[in-house]
C-alpha positions as CSV (number, residue, x, y, z in Angstrom):
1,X,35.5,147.3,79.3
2,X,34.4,149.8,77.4
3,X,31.8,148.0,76.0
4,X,30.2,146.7,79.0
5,X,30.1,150.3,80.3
6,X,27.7,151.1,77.4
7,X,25.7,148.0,77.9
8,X,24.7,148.5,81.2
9,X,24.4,152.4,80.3
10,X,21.9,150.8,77.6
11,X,20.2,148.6,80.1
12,X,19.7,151.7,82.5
13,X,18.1,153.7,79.6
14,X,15.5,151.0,78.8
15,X,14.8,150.4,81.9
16,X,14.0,154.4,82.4
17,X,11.8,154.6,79.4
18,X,10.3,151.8,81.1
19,X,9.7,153.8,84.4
20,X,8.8,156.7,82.2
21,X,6.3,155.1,80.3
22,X,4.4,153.4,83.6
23,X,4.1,157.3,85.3
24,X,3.3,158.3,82.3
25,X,0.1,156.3,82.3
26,X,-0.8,156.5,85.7
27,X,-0.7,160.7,85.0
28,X,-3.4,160.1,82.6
29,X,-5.4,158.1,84.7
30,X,-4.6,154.6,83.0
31,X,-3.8,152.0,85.3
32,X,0.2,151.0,85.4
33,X,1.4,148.9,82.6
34,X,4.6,147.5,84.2
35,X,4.1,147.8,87.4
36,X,0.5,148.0,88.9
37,X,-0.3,149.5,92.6
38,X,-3.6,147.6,94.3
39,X,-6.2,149.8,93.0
40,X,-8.1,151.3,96.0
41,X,-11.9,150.2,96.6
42,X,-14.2,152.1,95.1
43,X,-16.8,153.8,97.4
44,X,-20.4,153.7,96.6
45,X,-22.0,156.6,95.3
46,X,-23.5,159.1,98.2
47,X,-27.2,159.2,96.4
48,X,-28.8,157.2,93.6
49,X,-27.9,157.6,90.2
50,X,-29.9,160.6,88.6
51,X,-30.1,161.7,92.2
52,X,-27.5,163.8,93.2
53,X,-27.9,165.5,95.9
54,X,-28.6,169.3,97.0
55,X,-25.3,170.3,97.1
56,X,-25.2,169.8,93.7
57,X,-27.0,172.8,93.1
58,X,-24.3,175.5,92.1
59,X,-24.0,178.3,94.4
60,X,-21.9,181.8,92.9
61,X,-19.5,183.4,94.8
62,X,-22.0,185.8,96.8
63,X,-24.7,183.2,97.2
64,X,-26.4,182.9,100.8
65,X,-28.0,180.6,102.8
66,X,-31.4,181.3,101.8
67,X,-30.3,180.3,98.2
68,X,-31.2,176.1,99.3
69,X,-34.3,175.2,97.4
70,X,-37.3,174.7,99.4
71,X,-39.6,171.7,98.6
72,X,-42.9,172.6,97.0
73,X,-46.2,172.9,98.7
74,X,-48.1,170.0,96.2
75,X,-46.6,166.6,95.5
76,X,-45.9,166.5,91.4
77,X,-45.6,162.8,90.1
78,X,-42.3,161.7,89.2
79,X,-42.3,160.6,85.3
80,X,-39.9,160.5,82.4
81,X,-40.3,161.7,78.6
82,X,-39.0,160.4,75.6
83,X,-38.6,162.9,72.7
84,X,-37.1,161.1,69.4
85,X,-35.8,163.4,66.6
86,X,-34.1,162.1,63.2
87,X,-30.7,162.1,64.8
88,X,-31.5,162.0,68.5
89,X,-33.7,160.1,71.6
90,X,-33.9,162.0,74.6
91,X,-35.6,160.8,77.9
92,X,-36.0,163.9,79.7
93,X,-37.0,163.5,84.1
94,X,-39.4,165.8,85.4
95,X,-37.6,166.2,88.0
96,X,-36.0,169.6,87.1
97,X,-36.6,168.5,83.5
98,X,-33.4,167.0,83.4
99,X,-31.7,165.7,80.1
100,X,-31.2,162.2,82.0
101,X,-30.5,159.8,78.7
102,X,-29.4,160.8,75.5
103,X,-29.0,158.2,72.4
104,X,-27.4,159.4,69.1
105,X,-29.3,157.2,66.4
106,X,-26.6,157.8,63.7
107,X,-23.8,156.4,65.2
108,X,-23.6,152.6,66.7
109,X,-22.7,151.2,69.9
110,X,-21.3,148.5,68.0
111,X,-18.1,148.8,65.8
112,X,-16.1,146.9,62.8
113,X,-17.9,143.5,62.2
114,X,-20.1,143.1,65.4
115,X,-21.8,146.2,63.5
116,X,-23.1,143.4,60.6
117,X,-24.7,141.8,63.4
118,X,-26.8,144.5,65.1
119,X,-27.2,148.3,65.1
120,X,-27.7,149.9,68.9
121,X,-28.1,153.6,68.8
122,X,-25.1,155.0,71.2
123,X,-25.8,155.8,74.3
124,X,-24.0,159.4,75.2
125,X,-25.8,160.6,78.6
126,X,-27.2,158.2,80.6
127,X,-28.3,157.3,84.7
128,X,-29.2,153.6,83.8
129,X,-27.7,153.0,87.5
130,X,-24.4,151.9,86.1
131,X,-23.5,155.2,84.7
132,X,-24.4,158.9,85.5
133,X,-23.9,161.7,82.7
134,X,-26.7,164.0,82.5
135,X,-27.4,167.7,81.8
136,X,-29.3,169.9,83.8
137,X,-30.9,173.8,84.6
138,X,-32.2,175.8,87.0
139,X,-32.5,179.1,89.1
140,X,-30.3,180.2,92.0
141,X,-32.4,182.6,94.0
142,X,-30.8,186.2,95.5
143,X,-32.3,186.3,99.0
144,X,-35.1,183.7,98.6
145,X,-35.3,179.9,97.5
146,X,-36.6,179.0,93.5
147,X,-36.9,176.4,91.3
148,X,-33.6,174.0,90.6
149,X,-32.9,171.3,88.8
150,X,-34.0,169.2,91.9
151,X,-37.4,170.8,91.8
152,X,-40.3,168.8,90.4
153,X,-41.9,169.8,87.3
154,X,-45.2,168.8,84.8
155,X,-44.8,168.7,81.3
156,X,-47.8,171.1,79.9
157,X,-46.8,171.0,76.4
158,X,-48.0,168.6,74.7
159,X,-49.9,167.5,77.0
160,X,-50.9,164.0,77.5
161,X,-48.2,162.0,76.1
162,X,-44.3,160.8,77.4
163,X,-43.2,159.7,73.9
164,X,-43.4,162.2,71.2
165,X,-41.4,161.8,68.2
166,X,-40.8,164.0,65.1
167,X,-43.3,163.4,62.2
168,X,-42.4,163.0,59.1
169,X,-42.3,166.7,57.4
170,X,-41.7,168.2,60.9
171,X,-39.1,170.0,61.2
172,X,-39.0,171.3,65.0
173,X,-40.7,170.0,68.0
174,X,-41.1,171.9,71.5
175,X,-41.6,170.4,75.3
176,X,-42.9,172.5,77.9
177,X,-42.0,171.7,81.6
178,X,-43.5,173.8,84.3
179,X,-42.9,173.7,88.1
180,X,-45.0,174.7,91.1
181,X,-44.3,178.0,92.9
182,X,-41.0,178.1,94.8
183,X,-41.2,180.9,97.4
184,X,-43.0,182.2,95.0
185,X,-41.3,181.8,91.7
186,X,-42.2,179.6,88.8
187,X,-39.5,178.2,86.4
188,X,-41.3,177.4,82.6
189,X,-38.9,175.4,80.5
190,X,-39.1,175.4,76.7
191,X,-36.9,172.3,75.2
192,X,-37.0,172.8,71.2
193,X,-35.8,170.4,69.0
194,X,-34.8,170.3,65.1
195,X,-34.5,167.9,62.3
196,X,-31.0,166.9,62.0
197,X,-29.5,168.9,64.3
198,X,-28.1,167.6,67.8
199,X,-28.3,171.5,69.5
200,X,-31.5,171.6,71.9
201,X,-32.7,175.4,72.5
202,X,-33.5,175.6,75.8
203,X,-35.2,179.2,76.9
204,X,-35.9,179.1,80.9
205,X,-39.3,181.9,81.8
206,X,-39.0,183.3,85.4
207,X,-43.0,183.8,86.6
208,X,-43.1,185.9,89.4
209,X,-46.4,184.8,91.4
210,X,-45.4,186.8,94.5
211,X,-46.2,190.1,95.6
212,X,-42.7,191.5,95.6
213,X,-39.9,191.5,92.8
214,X,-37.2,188.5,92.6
215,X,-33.6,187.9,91.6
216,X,-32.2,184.7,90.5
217,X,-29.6,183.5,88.5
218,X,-30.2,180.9,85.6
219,X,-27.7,178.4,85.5
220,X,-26.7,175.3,83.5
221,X,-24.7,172.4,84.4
222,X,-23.2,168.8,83.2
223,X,-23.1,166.0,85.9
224,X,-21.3,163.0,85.1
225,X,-18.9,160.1,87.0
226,X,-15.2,160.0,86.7
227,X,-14.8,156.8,84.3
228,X,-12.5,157.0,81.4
229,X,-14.7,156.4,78.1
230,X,-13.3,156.2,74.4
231,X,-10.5,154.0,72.4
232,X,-8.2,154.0,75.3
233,X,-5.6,150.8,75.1
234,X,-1.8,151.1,77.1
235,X,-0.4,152.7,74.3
236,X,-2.8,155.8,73.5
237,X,-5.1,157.7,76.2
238,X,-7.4,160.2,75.0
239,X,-9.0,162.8,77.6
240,X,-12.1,162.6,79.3
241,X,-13.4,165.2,81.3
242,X,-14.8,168.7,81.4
243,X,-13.8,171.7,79.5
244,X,-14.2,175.1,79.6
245,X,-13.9,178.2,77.1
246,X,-14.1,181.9,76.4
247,X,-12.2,184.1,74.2
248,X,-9.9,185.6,77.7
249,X,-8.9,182.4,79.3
250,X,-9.1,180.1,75.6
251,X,-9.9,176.4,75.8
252,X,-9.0,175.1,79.2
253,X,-9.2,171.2,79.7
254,X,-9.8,170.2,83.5
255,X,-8.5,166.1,84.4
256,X,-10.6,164.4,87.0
257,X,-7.7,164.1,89.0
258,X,-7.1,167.8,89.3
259,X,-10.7,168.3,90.2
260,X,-10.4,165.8,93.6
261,X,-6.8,167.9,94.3
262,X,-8.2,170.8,94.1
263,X,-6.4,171.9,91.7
264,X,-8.6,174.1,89.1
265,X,-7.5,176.6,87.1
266,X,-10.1,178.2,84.4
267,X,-11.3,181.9,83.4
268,X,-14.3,182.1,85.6
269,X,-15.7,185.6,84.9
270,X,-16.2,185.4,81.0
271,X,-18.6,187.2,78.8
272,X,-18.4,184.4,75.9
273,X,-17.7,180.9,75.7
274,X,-19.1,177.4,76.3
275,X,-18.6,174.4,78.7
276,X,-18.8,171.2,77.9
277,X,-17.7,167.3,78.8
278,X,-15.8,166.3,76.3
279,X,-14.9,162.0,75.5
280,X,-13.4,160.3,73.0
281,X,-15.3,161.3,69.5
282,X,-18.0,162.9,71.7
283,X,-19.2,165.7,73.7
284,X,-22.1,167.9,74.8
285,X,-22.0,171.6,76.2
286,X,-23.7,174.4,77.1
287,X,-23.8,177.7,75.1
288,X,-25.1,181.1,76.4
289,X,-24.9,184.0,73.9
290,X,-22.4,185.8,73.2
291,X,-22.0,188.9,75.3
292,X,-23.9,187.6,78.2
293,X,-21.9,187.5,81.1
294,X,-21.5,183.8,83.1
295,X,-19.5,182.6,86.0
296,X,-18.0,179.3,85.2
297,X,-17.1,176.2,87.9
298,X,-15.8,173.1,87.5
299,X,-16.4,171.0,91.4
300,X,-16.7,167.9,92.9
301,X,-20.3,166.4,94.1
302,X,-20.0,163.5,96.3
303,X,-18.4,161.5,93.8
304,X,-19.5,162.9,90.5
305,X,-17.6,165.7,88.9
306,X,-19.5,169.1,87.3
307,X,-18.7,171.7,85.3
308,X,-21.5,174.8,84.3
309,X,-22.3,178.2,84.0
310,X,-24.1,180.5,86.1
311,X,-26.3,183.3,84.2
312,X,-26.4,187.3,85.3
313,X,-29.5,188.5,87.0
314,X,-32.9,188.7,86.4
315,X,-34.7,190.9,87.9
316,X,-38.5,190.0,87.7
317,X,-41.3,192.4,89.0
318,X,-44.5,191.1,91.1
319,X,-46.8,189.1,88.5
320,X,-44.3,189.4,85.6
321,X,-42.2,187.7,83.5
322,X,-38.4,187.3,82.5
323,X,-36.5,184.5,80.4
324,X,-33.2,183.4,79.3
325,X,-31.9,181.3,76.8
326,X,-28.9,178.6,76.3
327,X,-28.1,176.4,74.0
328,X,-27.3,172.3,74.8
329,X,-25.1,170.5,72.2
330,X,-25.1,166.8,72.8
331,X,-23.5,164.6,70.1
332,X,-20.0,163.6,67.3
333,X,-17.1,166.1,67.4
334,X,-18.3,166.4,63.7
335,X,-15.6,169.6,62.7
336,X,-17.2,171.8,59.8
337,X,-20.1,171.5,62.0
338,X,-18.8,172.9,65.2
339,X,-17.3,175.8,63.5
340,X,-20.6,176.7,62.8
341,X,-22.7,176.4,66.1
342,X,-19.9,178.4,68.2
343,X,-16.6,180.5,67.8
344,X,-13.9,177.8,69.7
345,X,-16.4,174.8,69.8
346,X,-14.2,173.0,67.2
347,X,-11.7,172.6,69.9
348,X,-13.4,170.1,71.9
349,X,-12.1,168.1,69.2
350,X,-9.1,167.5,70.9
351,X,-5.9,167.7,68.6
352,X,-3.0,168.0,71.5
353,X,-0.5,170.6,71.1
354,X,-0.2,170.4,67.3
355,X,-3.6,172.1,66.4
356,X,-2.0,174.7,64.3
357,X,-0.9,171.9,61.9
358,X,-3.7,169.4,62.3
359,X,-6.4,171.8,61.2
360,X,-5.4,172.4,57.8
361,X,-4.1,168.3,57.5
362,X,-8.1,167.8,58.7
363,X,-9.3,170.4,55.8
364,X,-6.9,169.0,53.1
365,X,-8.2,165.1,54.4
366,X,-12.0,166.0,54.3
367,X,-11.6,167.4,51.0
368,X,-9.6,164.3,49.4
369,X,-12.7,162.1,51.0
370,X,-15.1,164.3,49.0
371,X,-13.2,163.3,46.0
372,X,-12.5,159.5,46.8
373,X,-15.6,159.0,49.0
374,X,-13.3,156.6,51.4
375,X,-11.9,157.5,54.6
376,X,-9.4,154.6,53.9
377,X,-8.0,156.2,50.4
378,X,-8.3,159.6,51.4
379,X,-5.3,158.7,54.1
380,X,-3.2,156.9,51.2
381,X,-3.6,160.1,49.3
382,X,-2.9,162.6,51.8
383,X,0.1,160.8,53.5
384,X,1.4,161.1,49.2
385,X,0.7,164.9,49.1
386,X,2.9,165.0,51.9
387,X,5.5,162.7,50.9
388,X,5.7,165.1,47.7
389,X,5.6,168.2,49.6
390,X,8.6,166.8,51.5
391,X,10.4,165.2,48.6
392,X,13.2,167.4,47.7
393,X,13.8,167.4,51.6
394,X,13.8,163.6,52.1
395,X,16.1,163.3,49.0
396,X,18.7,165.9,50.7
397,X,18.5,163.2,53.7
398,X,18.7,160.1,51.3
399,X,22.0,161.2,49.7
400,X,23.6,161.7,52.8
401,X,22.7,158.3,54.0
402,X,23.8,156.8,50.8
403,X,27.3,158.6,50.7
404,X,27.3,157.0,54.4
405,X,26.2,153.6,53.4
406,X,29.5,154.4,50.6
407,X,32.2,154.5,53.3
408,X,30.6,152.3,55.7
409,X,33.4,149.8,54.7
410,X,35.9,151.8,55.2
411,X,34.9,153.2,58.0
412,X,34.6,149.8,59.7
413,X,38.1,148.4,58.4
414,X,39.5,152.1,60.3
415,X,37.5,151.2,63.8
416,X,38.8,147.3,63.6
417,X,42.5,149.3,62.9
418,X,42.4,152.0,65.1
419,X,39.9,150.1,68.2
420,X,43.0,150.9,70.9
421,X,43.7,154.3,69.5
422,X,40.0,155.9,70.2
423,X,42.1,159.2,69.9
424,X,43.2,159.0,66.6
425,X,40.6,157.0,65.4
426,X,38.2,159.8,66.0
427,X,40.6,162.3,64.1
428,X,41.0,160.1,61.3
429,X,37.0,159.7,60.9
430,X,36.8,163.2,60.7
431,X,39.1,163.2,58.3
432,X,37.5,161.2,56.1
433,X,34.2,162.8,56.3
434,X,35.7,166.6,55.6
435,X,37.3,164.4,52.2
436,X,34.3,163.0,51.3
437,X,32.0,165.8,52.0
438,X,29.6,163.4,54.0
439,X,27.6,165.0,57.5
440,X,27.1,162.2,60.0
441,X,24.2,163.9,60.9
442,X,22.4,165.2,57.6
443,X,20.3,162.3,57.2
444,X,18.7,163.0,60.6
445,X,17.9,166.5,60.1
446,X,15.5,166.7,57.6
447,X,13.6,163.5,58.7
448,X,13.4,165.8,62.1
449,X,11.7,168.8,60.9
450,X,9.3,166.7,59.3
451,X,8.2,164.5,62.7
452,X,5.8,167.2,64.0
453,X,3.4,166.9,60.6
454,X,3.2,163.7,61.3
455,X,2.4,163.6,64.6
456,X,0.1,166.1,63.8
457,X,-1.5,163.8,61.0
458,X,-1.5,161.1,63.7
459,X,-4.0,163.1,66.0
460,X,-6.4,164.1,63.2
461,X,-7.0,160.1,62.3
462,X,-7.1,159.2,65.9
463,X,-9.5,162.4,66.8
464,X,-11.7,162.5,63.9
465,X,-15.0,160.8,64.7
466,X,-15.2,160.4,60.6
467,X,-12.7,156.9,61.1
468,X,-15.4,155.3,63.6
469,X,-16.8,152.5,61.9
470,X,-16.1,153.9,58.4
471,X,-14.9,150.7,56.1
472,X,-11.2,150.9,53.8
473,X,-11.3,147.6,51.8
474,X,-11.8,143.8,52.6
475,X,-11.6,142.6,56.3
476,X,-10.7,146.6,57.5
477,X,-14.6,147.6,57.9
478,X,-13.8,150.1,61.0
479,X,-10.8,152.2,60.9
480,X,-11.1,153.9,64.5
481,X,-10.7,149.8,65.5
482,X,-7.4,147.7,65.4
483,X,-7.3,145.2,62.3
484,X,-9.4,142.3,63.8
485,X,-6.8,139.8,61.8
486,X,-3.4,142.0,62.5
487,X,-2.6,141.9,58.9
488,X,-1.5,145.6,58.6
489,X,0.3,145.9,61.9
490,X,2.4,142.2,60.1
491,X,2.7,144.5,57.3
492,X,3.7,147.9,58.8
493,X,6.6,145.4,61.1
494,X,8.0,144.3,57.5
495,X,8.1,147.5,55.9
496,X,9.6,148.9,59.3
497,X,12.3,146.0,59.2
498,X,13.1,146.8,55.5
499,X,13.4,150.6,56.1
500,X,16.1,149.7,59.0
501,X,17.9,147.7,57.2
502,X,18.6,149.9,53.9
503,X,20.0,152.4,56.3
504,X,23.5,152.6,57.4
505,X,25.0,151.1,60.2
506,X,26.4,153.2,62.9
507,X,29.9,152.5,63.5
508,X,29.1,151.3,67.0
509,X,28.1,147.8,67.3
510,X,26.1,148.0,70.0
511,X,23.9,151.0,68.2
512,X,23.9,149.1,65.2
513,X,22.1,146.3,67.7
514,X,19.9,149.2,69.2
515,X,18.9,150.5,65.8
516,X,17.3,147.7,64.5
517,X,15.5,146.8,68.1
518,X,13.7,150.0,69.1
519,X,11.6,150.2,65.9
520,X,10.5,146.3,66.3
521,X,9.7,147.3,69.7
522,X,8.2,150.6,68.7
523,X,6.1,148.4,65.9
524,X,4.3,145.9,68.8
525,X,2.5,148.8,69.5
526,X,0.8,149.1,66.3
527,X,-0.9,145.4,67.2
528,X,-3.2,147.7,69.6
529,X,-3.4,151.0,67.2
530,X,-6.9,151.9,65.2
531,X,-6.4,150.4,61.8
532,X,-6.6,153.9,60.3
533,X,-3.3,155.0,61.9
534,X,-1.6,151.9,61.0
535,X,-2.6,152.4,57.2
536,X,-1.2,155.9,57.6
537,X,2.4,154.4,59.0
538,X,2.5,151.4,56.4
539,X,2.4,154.4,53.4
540,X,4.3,156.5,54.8
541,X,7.1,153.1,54.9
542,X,6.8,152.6,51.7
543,X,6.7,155.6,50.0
544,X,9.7,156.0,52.0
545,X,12.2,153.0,51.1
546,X,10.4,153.7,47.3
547,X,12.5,157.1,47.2
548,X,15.8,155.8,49.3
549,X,16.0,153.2,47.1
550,X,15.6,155.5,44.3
551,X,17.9,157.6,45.2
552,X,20.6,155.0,46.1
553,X,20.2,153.9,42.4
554,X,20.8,157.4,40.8
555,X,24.1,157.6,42.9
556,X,24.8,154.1,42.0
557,X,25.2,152.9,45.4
558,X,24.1,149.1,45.1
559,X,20.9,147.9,47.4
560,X,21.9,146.3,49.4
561,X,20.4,145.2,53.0
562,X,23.2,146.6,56.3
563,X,21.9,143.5,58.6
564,X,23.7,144.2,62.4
565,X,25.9,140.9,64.3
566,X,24.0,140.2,67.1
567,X,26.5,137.7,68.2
């Protein structure tokens, strides 16, 4: 009877995981593994892509009516720009010189082996009509209209061309974009752009062409769709979405979902800080200088979701002039070089709640890849410096599974003895263990403390845009991908299966059966998990049934395989 109580009691708890597991996804916007809902229909979008409409302009918290841009008195041709630097292709719209496509030429749409084949610059921000992600500026006007990001606008500088490109021995290029008076104000915009460097300086000059003075706000925004984009597979989900920091309210990460509930919660009034839309590996964001104060927002348009910054006040005399600058970062969650651009911009690269141990796991990583000069290696070498660091600790948990593994026997001859006298078979067990000196639970233990550097090391190899499409040895040519011939996930299952099995077996028969199903379970996954992680799981394996067995041998308990009866 007893026995059948525990079974279903074993069923129920599976089956909860499973339920778990299922919500679990559908939080983080993945569609229901188990059990999948209809999805609803989606709706068309309200305006064309790279189109959005007025209401997309941001408005601050005092803003009135007279803030709506007015059209302009002449008609300015519609046209795009493409701007190619060493690292980056920009097609820039003159309507509100918007940032409407951005390609990164260094990394490849392509990944693993169907890089061999071609090479297609990645496409980050984009409104092909399938997509909207763009970045764009303007001016909110205290009391009158003025220039937006919907206004039109010529490119003056240089003149005469819509495909410019950085010449060899050039090291910074600079656009120009100009619109017509707006109630009077002009809006000059001053794109620069350097070799090797994905930040564009961006420095917006307020003409006052009217006969009294002006107020208006600058203000810089990303505008983007709500689809998922990264490595995402049922068993890993990795946030896309905007992102907001300053120094008071500390990185804040916003979900779409939130966003249509309503449900925002960020520092709004900051005096330092960035925004951003972050993606798997990627990101671009907007940087004011330090000091300046800005009033953040994350909101809904139509169907798109933005997130920007609104500038202080510039007040700009009759016939002068007044400018602001910001800074638009738009490419890799590269780490050494994020700590540089902007204090808190290395946290876009999204390590979960385990930063504090990932960071210096990244640093020790990056440093064993300048010695090896292989992503692949550096992992096998950093997942032994951590093995070693943990060894006397692992051995403390090895001896006490080998002292189990000494009076398993006896301890299953007591149970077969004693199985109607649960009572006293629990007193004599106890017994046995105060005699010889063994803790049931000192094998788990240390293996516990240990878990949350390897989660840790788990997030820096899935969040490190180093992995993507960089080559081990052989067949694994991209470790951000999953082995295209599921050799090491076959490999990681055995060493899994070995590992089990040189472990004791609980007393219970039925958690003797559990322990050797959940990891097979737990290693399907690894079928779907970059190779990278799967290389760092396979070492850590062996490294670790390399010391058990070691230290079985030194306390001459024979190796010996505890197999479970699954009859």
């Amino acid at each position: 009877m007893n026995d059948i109580r525990r079974s279903i009691l074993w069923v129920i708890f599976g089956f909860s995981l499973i339920l778990l597991w299922d919500r679990w996804q559908v939080h983080h916007g993945q569609p229901a593994t188990f059990f999948p809902s209809t999805p609803p229909k989606a709706t068309a979008p309200a305006t064309a892509p790279g189109q959005p409409s007025a209401a997309a302009v941001p408005q601050p918290a005092a803003a009135s009516a007279a803030s709506v841009p007015a059209a302009p008195s002449t008609p300015v041709p519609r046209q795009r720009t493409t701007v190619r630097t060493d690292v980056l292709e920009l097609v820039i719209d003159s309507e509100g010189a918007t940032i409407a496509q951005a390609r990164l030429l260094k990394h490849a749409t392509e990944t693993g082996k169907a890089l061999r084949q071609s090479f297609t610059p990645l496409t980050l921000l984009t409104d092909d009509g399938q997509r909207l992600y763009v970045a764009q500026s303007g001016l909110i006007g205290e009391g009158r209209a003025a220039p937006t990001h919907k206004t039109p606008m010529r490119l003056v500088a240089p003149a005469g061309s819509t495909a410019l490109q950085l010449a060899d021995g050039q090291t910074q290029l600079e656009l120009v974009f100009e619109s017509e008076p707006v109630d009077g104000v002009v809006l000059r915009k001053r794109i620069g752009l350097q070799r090797g460097s994905y930040v564009l300086d961006v420095q917006h000059e307020v003409i006052n062409t009217a006969a009294t003075p002006v107020r208006v706000r600058p203000y810089q925004q990303l505008l983007r769709d709500g689809l998922k984009a990264g490595s995402e597979t049922p068993f890993y989900s990795t946030f896309t979405g905007p992102a907001v920091y300053s120094s008071a309210g500390k990185y804040q990460k916003v979900e779409f979902a939130d966003i249509d509930k309503g449900k925002v919660a960020i520092q709004r009034q900051a005096q330092d800080g960035y925004v951003a839309m972050v993606q798997h590996y990627f990101f671009s964001a907007w940087l004011l200088p330090e000091g300046l104060e800005r009033e953040n927002y994350v909101r809904r348009v139509d169907n798109l979701y933005a997130v920007g910054q609104i500038g202080p006040v510039l007040e700009v005399a009759a016939g002068a002039t007044q400018s602001s600058r910001a800074r638009l970062v738009i490419g890799p969650q590269e780490e050494k070089v994020l700590e540089q651009l902007a204090p808190g911009l290395e946290l876009v690269k999204d390590y979960g709640w385990l930063t504090i141990l990932a960071k210096p796991l990244y640093w020790l990583l990056e440093k064993i890849h300048g010695l090896v000069g292989n992503w692949g290696w550096a992992i096998v070498l950093l997942v032994v410096l951590i093995k070693a660091a943990f060894y006397w600790l692992n051995a403390s948990a090895y001896r006490s599974m080998a002292k189990m593994k000494a009076i398993s026997p006896r301890i299953m001859e007591m149970r077969e003895r004693l199985k109607d006298k649960p009572q006293l078979m629990q007193q004599e067990m106890m017994r046995l263990y105060r005699e010889e000196k063994v803790n049931p639970l000192g094998g788990c233990l240390p293996i516990l403390i240990q878990i949350p550097v390897f989660i840790a090391l788990y997030w820096v190899l899935l969040a490190s845009v180093e992995m993507r499409n960089a080559p081990w040895i052989g067949w694994i040519e991209d470790l951000s991908s999953p082995d295209p011939y599921y050799v090491l996930p076959l490999v990681m299952t055995l060493t899994t299966i070995v590992q089990t099995a040189l472990n004791p077996l609980p007393p219970d028969p039925l958690q003797a059966k559990m322990m050797w199903l959940m990891p097979l379970i737990f290693s399907v996954m690894f079928f779907f998990f970059p190779a990278g992680l799967v290389l760092y799981w396979i070492v850590n394996n062996v490294l670790t049934i390399a010391q058990q067995a070691y230290i079985n041998h030194s306390m001459g308990v024979p190796l010996k395989f505890n197999l479970p009866s699954f009859k």
